[in-house]
One Martini backbone bead per residue (centre of mass of N, CA, C, O) as a GRO file, in nm:
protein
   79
    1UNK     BB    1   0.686   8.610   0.731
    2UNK     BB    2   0.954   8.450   0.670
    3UNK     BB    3   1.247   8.531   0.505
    4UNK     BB    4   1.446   8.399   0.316
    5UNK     BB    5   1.842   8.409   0.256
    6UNK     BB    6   1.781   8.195  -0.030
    7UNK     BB    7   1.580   8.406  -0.237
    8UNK     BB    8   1.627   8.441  -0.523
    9UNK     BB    9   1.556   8.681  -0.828
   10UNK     BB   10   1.569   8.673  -1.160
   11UNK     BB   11   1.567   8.911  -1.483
   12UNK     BB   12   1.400   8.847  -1.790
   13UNK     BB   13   1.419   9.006  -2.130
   14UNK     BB   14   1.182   8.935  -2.401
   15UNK     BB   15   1.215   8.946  -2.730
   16UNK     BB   16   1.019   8.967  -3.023
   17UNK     BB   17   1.026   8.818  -3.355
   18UNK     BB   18   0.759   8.927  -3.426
   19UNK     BB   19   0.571   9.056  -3.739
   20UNK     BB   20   0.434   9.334  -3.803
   21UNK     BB   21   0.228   9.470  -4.045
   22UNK     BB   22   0.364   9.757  -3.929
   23UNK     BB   23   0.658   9.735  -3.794
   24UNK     BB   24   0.602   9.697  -3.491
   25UNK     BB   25   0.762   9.626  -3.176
   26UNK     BB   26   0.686   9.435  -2.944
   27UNK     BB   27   0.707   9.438  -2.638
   28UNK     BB   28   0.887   9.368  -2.382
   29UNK     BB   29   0.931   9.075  -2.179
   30UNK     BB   30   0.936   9.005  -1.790
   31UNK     BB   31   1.053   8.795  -1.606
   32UNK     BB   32   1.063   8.572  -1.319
   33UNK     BB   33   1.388   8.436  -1.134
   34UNK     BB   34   1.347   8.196  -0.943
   35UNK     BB   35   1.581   8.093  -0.679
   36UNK     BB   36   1.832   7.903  -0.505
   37UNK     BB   37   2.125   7.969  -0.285
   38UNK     BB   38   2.195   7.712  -0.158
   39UNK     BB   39   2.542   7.565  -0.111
   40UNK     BB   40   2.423   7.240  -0.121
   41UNK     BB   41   2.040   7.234  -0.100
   42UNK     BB   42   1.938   7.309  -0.393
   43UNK     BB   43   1.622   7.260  -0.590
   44UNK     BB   44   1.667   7.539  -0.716
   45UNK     BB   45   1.908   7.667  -0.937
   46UNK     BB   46   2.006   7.885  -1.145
   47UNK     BB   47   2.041   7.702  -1.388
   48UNK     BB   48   1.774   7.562  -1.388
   49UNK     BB   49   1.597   7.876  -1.454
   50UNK     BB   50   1.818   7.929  -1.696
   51UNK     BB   51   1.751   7.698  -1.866
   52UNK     BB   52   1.527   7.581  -1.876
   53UNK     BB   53   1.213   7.435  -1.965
   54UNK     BB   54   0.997   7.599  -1.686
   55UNK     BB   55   1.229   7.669  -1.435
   56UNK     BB   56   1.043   7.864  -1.270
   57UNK     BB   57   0.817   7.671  -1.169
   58UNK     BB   58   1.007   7.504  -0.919
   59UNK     BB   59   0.947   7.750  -0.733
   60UNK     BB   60   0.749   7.762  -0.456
   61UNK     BB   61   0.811   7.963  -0.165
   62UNK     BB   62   0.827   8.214  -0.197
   63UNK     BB   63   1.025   8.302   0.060
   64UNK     BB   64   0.916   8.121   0.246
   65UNK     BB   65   0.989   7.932   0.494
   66UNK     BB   66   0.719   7.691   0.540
   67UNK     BB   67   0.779   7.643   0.212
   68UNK     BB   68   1.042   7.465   0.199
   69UNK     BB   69   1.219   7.212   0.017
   70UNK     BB   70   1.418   7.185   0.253
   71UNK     BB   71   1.459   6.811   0.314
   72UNK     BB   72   1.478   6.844   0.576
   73UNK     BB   73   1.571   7.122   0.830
   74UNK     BB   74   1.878   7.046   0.842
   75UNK     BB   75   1.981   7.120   0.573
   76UNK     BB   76   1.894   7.459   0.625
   77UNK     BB   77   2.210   7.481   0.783
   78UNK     BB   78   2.372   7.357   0.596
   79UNK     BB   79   2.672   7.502   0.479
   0.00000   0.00000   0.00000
């Protein structure tokens, strides 16, 4: 599986604000955010994943370039 050279991902660590009776606070929660760095046709940008509610789950390719959602496949060498 060749790996895309424009699949970022980056790490968001969420705490709870969650009160619990015992007053101790639950471990946080650390998400991983898939983004594409395509410099003209990223299907999802860094902003789309880190700001929209949701925005993780829009990239689909987990870098294999085979499952690439920019189409044409000439859109993918524009650079």
């Amino acid at each position: 599986m060749p790996r895309c050279p424009y699949y970022k991902v980056e790490s968001k660590t969420l705490r709870s604000r969650e009160i619990r009776p015992d007053r101790t606070e639950p471990p946080p929660q650390t998400i991983l955010l898939p983004w594409c760095a395509h410099p003209k046709h990223s299907p999802v940008s860094k902003f789309t994943v880190t700001r929209t509610i949701g925005g993780a789950n829009h990239r689909k390719c987990e870098g294999d370039l085979s499952k690439c959602q920019i189409v044409p496949r000439d859109k993918f060498f524009d650079t």
